[in-house]
N, CA, C and O atoms as a GROMACS GRO file, in nm:
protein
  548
    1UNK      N    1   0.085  -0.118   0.000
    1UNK     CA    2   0.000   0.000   0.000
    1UNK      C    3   0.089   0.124   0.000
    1UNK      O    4   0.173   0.136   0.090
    2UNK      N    5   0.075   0.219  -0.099
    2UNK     CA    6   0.149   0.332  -0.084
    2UNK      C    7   0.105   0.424  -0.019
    2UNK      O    8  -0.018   0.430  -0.007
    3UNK      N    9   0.183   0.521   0.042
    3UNK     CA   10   0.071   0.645   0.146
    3UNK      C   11   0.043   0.770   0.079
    3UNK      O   12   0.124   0.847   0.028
    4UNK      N   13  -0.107   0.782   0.087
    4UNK     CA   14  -0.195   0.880   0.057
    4UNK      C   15  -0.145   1.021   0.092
    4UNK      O   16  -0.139   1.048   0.212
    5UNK      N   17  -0.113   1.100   0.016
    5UNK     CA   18  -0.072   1.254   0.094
    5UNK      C   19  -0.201   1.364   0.053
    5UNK      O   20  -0.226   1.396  -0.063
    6UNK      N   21  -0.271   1.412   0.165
    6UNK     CA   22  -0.355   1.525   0.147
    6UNK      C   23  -0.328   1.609   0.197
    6UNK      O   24  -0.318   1.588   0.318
    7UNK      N   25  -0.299   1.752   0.154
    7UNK     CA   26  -0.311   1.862   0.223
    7UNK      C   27  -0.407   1.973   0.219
    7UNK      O   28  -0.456   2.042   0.129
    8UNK      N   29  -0.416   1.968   0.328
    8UNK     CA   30  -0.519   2.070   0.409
    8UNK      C   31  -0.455   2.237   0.402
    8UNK      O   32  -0.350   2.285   0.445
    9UNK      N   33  -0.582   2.304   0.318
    9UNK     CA   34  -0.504   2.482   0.322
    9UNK      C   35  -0.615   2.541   0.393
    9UNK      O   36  -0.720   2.584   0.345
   10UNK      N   37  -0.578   2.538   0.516
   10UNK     CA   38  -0.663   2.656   0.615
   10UNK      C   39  -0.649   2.733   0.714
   10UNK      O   40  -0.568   2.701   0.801
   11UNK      N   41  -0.714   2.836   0.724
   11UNK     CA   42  -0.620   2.932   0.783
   11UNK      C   43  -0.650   2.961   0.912
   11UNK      O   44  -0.606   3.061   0.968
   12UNK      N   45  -0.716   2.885   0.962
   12UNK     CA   46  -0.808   2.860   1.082
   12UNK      C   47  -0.752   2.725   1.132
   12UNK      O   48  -0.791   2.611   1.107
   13UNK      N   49  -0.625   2.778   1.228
   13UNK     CA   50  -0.562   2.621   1.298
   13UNK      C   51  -0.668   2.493   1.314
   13UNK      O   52  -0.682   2.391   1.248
   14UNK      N   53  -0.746   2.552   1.451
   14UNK     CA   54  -0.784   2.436   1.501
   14UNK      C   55  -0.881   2.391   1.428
   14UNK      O   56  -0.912   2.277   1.465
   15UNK      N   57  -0.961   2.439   1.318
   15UNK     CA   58  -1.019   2.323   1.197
   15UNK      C   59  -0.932   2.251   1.098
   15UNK      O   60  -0.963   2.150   1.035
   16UNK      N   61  -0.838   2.307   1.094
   16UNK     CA   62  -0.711   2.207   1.014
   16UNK      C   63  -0.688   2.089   1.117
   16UNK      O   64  -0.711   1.969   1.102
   17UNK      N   65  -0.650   2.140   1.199
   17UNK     CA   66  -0.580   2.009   1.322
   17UNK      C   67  -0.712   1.923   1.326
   17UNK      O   68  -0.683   1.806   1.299
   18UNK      N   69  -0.844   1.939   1.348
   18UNK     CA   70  -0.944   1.874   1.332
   18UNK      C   71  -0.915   1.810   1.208
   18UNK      O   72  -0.892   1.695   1.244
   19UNK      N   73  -0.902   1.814   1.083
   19UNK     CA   74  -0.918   1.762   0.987
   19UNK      C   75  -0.802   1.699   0.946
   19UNK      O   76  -0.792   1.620   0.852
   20UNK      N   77  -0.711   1.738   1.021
   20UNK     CA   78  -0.550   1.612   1.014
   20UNK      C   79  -0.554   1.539   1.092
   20UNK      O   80  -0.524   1.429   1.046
   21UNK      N   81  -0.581   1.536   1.222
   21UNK     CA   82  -0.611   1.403   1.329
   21UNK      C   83  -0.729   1.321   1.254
   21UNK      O   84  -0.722   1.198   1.242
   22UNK      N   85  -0.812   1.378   1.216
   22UNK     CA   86  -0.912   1.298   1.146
   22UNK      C   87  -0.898   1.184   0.999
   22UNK      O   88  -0.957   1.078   0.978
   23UNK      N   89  -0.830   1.232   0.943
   23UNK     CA   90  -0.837   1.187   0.825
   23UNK      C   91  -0.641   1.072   0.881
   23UNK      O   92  -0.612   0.958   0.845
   24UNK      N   93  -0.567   1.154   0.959
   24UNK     CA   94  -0.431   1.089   1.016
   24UNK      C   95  -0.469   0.956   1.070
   24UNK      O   96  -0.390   0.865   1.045
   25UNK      N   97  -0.622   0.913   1.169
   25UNK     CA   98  -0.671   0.815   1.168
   25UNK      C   99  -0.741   0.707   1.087
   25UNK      O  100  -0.757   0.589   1.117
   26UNK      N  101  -0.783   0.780   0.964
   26UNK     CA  102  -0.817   0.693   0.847
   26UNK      C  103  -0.689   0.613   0.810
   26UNK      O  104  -0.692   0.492   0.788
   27UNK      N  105  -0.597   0.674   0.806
   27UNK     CA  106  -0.426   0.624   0.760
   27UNK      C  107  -0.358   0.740   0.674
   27UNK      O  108  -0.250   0.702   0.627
   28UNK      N  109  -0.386   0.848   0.646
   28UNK     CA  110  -0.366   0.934   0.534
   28UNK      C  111  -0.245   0.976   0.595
   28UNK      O  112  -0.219   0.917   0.700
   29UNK      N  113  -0.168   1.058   0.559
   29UNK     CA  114  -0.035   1.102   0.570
   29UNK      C  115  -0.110   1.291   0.558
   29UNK      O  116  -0.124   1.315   0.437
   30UNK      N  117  -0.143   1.379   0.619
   30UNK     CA  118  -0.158   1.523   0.611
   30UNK      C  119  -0.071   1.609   0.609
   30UNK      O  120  -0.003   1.606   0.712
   31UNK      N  121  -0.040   1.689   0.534
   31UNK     CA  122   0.037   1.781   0.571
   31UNK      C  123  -0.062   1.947   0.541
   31UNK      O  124  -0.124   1.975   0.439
   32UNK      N  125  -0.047   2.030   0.663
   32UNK     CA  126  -0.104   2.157   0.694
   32UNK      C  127  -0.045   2.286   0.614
   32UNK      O  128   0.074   2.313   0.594
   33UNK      N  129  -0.149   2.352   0.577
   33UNK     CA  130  -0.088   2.448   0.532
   33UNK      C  131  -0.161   2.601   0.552
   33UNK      O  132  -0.267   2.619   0.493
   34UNK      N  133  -0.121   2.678   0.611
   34UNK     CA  134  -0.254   2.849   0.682
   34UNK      C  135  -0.226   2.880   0.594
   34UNK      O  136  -0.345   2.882   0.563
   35UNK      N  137  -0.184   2.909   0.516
   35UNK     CA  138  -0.177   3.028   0.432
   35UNK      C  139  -0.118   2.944   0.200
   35UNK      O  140  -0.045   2.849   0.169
   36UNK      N  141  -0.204   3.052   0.104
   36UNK     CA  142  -0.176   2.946  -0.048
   36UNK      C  143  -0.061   2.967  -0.075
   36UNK      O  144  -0.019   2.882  -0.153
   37UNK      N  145   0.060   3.090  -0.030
   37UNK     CA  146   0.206   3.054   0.000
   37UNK      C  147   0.225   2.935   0.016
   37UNK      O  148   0.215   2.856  -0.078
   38UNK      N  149   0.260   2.891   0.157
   38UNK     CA  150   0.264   2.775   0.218
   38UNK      C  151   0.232   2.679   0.118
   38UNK      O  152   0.320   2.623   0.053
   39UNK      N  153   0.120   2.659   0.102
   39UNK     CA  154   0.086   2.538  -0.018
   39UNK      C  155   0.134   2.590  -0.137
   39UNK      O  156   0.229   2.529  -0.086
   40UNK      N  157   0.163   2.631  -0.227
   40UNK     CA  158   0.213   2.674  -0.338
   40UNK      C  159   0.408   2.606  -0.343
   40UNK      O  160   0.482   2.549  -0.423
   41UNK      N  161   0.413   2.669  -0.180
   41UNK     CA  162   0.583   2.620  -0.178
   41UNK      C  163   0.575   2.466  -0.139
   41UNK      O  164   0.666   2.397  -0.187
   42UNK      N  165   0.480   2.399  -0.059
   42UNK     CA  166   0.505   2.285  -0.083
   42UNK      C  167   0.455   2.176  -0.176
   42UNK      O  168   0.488   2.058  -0.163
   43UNK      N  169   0.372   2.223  -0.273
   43UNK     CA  170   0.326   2.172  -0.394
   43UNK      C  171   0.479   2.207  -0.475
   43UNK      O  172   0.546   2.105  -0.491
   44UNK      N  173   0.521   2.292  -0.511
   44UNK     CA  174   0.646   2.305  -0.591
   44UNK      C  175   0.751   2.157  -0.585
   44UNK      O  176   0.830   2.120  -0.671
   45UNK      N  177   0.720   2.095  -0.459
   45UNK     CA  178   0.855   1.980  -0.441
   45UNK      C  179   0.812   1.873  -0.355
   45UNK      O  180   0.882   1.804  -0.281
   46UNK      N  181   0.632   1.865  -0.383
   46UNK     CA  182   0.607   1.725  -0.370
   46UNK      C  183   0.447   1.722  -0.377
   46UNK      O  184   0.363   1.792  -0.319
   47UNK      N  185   0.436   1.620  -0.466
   47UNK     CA  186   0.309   1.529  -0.489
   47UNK      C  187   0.238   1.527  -0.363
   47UNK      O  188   0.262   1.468  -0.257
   48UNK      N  189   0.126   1.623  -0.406
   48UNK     CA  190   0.002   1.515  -0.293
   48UNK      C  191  -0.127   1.451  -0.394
   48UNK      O  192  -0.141   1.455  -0.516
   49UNK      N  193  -0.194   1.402  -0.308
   49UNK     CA  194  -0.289   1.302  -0.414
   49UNK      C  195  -0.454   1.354  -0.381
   49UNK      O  196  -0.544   1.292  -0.437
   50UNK      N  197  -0.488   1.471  -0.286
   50UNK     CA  198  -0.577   1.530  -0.288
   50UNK      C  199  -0.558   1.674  -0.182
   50UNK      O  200  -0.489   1.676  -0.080
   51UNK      N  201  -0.642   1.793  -0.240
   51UNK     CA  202  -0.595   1.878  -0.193
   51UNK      C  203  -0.735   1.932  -0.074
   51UNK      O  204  -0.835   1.959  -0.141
   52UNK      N  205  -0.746   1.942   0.003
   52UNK     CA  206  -0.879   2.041   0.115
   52UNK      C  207  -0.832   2.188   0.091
   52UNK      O  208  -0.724   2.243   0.111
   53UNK      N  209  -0.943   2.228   0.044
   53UNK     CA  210  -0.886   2.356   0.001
   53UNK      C  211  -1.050   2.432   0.062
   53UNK      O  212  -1.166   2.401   0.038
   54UNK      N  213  -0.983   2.553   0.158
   54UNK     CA  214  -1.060   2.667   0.232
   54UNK      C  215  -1.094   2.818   0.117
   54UNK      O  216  -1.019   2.914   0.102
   55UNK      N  217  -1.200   2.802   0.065
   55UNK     CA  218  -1.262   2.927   0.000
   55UNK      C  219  -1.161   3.055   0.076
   55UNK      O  220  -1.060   3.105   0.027
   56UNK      N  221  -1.235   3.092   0.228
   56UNK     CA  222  -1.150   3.225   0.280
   56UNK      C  223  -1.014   3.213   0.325
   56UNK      O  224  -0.988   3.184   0.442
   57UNK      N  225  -0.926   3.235   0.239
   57UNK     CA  226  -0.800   3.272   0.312
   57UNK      C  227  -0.688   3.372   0.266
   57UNK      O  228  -0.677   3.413   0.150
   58UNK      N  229  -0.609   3.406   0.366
   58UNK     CA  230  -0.608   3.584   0.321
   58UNK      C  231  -0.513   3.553   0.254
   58UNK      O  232  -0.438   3.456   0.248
   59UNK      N  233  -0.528   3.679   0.187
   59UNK     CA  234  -0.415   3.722   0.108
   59UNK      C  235  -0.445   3.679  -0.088
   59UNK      O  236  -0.415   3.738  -0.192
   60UNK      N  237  -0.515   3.551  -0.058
   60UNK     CA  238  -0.553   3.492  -0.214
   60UNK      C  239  -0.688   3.381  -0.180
   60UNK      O  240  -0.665   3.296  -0.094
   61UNK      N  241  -0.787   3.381  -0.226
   61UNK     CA  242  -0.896   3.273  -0.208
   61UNK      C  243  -0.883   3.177  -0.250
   61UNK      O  244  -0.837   3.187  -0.364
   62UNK      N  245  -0.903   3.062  -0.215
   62UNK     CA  246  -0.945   2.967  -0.320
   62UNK      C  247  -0.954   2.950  -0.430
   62UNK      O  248  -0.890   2.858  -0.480
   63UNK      N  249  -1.045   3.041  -0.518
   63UNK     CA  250  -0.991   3.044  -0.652
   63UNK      C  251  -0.946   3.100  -0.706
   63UNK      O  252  -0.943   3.101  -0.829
   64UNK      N  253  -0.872   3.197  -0.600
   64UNK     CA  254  -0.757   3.253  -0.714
   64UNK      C  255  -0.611   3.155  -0.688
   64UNK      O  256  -0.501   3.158  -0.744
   65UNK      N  257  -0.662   3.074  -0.585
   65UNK     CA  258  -0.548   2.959  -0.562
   65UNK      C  259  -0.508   2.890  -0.641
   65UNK      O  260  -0.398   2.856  -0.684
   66UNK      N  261  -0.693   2.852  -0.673
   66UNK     CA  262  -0.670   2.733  -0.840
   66UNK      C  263  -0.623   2.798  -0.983
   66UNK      O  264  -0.580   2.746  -1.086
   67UNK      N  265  -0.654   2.954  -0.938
   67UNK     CA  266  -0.613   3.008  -1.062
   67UNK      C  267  -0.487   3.027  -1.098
   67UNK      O  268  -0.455   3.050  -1.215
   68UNK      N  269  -0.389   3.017  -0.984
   68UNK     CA  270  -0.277   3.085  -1.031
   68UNK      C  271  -0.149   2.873  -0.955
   68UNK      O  272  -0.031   2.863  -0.923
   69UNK      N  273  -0.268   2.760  -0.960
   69UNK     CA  274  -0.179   2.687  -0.934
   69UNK      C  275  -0.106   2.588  -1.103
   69UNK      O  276  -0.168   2.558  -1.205
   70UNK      N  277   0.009   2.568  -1.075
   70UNK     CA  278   0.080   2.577  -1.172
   70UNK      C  279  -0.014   2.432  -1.299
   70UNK      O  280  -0.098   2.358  -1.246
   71UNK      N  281   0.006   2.421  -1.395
   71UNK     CA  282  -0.022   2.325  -1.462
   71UNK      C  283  -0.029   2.154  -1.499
   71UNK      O  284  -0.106   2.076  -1.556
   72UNK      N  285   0.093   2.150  -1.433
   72UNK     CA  286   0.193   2.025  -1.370
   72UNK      C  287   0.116   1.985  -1.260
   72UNK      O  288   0.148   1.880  -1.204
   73UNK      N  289  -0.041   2.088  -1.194
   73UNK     CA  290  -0.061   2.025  -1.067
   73UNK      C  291  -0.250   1.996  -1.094
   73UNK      O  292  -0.320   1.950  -1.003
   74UNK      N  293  -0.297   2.026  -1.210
   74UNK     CA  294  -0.440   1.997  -1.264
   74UNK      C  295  -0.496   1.897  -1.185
   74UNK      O  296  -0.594   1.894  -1.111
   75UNK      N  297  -0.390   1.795  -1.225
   75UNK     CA  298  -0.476   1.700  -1.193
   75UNK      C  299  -0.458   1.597  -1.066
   75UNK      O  300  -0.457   1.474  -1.068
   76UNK      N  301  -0.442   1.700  -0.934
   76UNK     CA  302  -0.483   1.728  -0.810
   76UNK      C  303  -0.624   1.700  -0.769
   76UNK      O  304  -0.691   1.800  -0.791
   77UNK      N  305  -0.681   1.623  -0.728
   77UNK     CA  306  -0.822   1.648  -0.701
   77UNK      C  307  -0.830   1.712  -0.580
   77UNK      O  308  -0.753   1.680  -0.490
   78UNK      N  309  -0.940   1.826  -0.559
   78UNK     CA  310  -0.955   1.938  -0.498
   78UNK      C  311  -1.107   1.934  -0.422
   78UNK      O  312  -1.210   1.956  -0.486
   79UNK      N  313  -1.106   1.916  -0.338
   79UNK     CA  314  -1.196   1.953  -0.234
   79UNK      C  315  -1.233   2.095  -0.168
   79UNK      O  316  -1.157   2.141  -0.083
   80UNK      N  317  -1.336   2.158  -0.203
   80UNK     CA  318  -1.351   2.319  -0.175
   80UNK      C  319  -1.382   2.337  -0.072
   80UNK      O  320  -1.477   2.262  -0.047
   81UNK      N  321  -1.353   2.403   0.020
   81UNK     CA  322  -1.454   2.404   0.180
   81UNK      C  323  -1.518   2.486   0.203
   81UNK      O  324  -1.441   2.546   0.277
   82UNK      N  325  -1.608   2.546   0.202
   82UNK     CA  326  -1.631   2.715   0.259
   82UNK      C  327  -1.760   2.752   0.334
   82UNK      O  328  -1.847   2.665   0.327
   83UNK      N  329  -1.790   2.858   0.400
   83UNK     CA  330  -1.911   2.886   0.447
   83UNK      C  331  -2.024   2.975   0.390
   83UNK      O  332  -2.126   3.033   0.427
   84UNK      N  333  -1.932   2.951   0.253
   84UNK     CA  334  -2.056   3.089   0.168
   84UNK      C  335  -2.007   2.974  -0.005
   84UNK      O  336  -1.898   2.982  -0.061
   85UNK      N  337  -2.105   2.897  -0.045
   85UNK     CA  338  -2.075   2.804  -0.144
   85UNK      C  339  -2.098   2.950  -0.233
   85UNK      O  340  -2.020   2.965  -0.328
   86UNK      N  341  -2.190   3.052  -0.212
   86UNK     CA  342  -2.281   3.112  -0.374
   86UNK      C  343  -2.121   3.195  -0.402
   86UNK      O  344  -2.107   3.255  -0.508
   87UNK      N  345  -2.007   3.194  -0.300
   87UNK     CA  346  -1.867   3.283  -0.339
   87UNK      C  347  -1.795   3.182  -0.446
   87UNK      O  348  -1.717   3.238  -0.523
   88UNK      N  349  -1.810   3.052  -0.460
   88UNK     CA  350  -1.711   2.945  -0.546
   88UNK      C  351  -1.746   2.992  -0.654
   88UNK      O  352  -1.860   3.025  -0.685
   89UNK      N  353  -1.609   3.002  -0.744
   89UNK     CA  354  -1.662   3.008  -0.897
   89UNK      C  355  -1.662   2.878  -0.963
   89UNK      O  356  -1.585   2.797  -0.911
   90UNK      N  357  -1.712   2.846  -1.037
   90UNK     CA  358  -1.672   2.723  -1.121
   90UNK      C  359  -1.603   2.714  -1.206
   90UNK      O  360  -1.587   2.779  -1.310
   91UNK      N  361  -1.538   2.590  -1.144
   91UNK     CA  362  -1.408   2.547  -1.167
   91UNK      C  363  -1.369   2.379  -1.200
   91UNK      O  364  -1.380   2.293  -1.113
   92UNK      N  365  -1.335   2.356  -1.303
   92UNK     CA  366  -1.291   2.215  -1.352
   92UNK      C  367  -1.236   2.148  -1.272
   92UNK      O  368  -1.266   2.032  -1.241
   93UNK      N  369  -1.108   2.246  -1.210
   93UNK     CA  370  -1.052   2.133  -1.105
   93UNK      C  371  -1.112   2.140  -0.930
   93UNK      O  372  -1.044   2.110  -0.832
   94UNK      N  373  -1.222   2.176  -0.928
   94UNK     CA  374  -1.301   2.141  -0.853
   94UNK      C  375  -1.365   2.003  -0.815
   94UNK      O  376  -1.472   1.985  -0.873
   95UNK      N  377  -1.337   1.927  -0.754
   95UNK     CA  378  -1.386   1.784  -0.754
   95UNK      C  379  -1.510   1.784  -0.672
   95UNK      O  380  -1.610   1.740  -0.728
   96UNK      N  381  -1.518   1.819  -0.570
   96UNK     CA  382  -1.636   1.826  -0.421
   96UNK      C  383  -1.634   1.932  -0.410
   96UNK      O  384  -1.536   1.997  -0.444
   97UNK      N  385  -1.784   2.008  -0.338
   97UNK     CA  386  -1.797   2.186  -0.305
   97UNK      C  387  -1.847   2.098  -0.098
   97UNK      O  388  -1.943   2.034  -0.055
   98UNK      N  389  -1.776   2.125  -0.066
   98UNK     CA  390  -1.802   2.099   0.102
   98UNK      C  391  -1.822   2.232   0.178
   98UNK      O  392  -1.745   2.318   0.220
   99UNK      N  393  -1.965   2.216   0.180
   99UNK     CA  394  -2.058   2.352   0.294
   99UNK      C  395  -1.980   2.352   0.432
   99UNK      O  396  -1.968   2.244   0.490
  100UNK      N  397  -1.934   2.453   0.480
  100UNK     CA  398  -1.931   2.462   0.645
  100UNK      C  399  -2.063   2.483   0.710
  100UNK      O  400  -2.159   2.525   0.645
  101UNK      N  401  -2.072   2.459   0.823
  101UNK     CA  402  -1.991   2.341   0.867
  101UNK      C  403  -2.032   2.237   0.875
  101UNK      O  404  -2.149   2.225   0.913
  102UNK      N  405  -1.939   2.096   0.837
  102UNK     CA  406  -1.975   1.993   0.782
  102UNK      C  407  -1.926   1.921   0.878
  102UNK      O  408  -1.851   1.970   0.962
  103UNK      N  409  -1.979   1.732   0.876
  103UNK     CA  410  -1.959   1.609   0.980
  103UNK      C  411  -1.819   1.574   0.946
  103UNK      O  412  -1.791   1.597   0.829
  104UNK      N  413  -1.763   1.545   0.988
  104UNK     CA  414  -1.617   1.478   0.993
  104UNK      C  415  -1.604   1.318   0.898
  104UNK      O  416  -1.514   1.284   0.821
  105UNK      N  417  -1.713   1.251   0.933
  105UNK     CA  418  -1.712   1.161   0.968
  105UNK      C  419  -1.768   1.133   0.767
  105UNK      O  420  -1.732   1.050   0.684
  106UNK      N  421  -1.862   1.243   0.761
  106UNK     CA  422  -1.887   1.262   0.580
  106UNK      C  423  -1.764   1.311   0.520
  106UNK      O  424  -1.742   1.280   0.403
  107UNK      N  425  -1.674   1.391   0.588
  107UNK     CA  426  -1.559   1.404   0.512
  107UNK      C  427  -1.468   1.305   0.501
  107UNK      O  428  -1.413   1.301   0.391
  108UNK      N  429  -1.439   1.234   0.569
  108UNK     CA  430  -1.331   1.083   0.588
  108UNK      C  431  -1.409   1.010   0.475
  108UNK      O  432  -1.339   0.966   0.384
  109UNK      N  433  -1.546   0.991   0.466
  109UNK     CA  434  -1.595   0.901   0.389
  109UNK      C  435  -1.560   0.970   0.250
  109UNK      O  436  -1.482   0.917   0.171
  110UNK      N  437  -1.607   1.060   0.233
  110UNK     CA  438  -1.516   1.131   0.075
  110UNK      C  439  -1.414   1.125   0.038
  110UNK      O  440  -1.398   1.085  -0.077
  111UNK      N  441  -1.320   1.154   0.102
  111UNK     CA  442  -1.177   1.141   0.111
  111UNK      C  443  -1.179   0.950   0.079
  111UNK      O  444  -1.144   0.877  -0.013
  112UNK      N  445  -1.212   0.940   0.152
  112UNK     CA  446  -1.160   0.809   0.153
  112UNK      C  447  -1.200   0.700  -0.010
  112UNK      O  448  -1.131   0.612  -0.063
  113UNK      N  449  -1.348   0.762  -0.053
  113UNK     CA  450  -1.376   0.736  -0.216
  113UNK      C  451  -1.294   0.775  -0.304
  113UNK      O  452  -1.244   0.695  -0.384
  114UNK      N  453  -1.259   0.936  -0.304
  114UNK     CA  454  -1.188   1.006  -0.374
  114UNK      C  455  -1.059   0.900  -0.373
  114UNK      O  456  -1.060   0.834  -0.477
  115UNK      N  457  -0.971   0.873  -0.303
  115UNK     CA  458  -0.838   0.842  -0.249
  115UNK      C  459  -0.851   0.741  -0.168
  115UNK      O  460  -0.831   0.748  -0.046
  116UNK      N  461  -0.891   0.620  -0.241
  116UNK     CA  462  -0.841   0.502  -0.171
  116UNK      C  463  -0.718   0.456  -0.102
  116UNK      O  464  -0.611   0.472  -0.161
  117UNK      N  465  -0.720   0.388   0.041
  117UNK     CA  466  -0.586   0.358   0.050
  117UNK      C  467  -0.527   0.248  -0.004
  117UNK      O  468  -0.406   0.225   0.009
  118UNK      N  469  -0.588   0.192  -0.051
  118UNK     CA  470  -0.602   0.015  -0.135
  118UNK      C  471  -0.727   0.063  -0.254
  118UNK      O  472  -0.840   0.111  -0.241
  119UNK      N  473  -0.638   0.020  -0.384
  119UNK     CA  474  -0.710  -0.008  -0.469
  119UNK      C  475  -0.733  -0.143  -0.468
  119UNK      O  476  -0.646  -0.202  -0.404
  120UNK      N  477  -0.847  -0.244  -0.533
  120UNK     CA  478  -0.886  -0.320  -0.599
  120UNK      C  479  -0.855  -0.358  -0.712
  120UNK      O  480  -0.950  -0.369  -0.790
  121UNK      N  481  -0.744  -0.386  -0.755
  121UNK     CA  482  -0.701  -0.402  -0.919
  121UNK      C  483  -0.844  -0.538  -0.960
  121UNK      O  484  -0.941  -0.495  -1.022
  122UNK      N  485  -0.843  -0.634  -0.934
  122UNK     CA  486  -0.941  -0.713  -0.928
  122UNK      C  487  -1.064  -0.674  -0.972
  122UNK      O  488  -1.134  -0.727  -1.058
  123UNK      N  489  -1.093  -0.534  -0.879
  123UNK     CA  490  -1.283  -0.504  -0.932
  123UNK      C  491  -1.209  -0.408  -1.043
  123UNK      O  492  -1.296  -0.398  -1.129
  124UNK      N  493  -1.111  -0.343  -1.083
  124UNK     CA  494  -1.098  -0.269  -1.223
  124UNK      C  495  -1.091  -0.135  -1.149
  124UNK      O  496  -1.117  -0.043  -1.227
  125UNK      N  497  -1.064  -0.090  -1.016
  125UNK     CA  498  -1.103   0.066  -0.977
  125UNK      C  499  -0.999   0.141  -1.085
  125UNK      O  500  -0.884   0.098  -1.083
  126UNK      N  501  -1.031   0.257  -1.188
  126UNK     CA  502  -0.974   0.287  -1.211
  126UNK      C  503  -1.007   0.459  -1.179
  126UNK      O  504  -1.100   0.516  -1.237
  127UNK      N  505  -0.908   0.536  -1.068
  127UNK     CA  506  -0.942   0.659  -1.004
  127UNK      C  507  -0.956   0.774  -1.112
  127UNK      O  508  -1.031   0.871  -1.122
  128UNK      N  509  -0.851   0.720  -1.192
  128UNK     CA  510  -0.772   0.817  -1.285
  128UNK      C  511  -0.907   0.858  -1.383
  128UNK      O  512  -0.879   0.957  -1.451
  129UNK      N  513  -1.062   0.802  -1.410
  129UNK     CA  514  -1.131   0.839  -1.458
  129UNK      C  515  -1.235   0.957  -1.417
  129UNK      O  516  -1.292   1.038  -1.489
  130UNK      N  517  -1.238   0.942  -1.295
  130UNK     CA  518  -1.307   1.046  -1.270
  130UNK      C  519  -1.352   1.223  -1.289
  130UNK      O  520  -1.306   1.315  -1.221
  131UNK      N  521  -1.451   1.235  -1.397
  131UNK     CA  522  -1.498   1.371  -1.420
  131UNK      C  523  -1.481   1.477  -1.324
  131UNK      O  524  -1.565   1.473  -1.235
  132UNK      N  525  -1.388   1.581  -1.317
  132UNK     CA  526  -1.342   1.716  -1.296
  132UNK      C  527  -1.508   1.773  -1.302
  132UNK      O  528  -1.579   1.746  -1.400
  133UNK      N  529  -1.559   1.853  -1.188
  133UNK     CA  530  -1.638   1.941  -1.156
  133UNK      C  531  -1.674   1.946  -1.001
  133UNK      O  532  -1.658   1.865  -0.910
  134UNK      N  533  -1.722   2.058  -1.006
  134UNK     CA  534  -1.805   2.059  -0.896
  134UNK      C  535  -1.910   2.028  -0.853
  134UNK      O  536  -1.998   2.103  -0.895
  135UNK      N  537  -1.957   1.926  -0.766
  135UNK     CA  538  -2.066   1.855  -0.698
  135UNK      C  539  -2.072   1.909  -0.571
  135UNK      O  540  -1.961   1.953  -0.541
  136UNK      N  541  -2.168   1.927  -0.469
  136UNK     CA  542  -2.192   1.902  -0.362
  136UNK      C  543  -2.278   1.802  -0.284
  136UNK      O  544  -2.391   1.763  -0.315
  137UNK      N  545  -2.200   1.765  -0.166
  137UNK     CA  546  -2.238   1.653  -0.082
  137UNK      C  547  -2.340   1.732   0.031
  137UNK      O  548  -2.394   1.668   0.121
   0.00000   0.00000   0.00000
């Protein structure tokens, strides 16, 4: 089994730490990030395999996050979080639109569809198909 890397961009500690102990117990590997600096510099020099990404955070939003993240990183699947959905623009690499505030327990289960920690070669899972948009749960 290889390990899952998601990172979390929010700028609001203790709902990040909520959502890295959380998903750190599924088995995921998290790494935190307050501010789209922060994530920008550690997307530059390493692969993650899904991104939690916070609509409000200063300095650049959400989608100007996706707007200005490099090309090489598309196909990131992206989880939106926010407390005002009618602010998201639409966006391709939008995978999930997640309302605040939301169950934990519905987010692990997403995460955990999105980003299996074990594929099934057997049943045919193939992740890599999945349609780019925005849905909400």
């Amino acid at each position: 089994m290889s390990e899952k890397l998601v990172l979390v961009i929010e700028d609001e500690q203790a709902i990040s730490e909520i959502i890295a102990e959380c998903l750190t117990e599924e088995g995921y590997r998290v790494v935190q990030a307050y501010n789209p600096a922060q994530a920008l510099t550690f997307l530059a020099r390493e692969h993650c395999d899904l991104i939690l990404l916070d609509l409000g955070l200063p300095g650049m939003d959400g989608n100007q996050f996706l707007d200005r993240m490099p090309e090489q990183l598309h196909n990131i699947l992206v989880i939106m979080m926010t407390a005002t959905p009618g602010r998201v623009r639409p966006n391709p690499r939008i995978t999930l639109l997640l309302p605040k505030p939301f169950d934990l327990n519905r987010l692990a289960e997403k995460v955990c569809e999105l980003v299996p920690l074990v594929i099934d070669e057997a049943a045919g899972n193939d992740w890599t198909d999945l349609e780019p948009g925005a849905a909400a749960f």
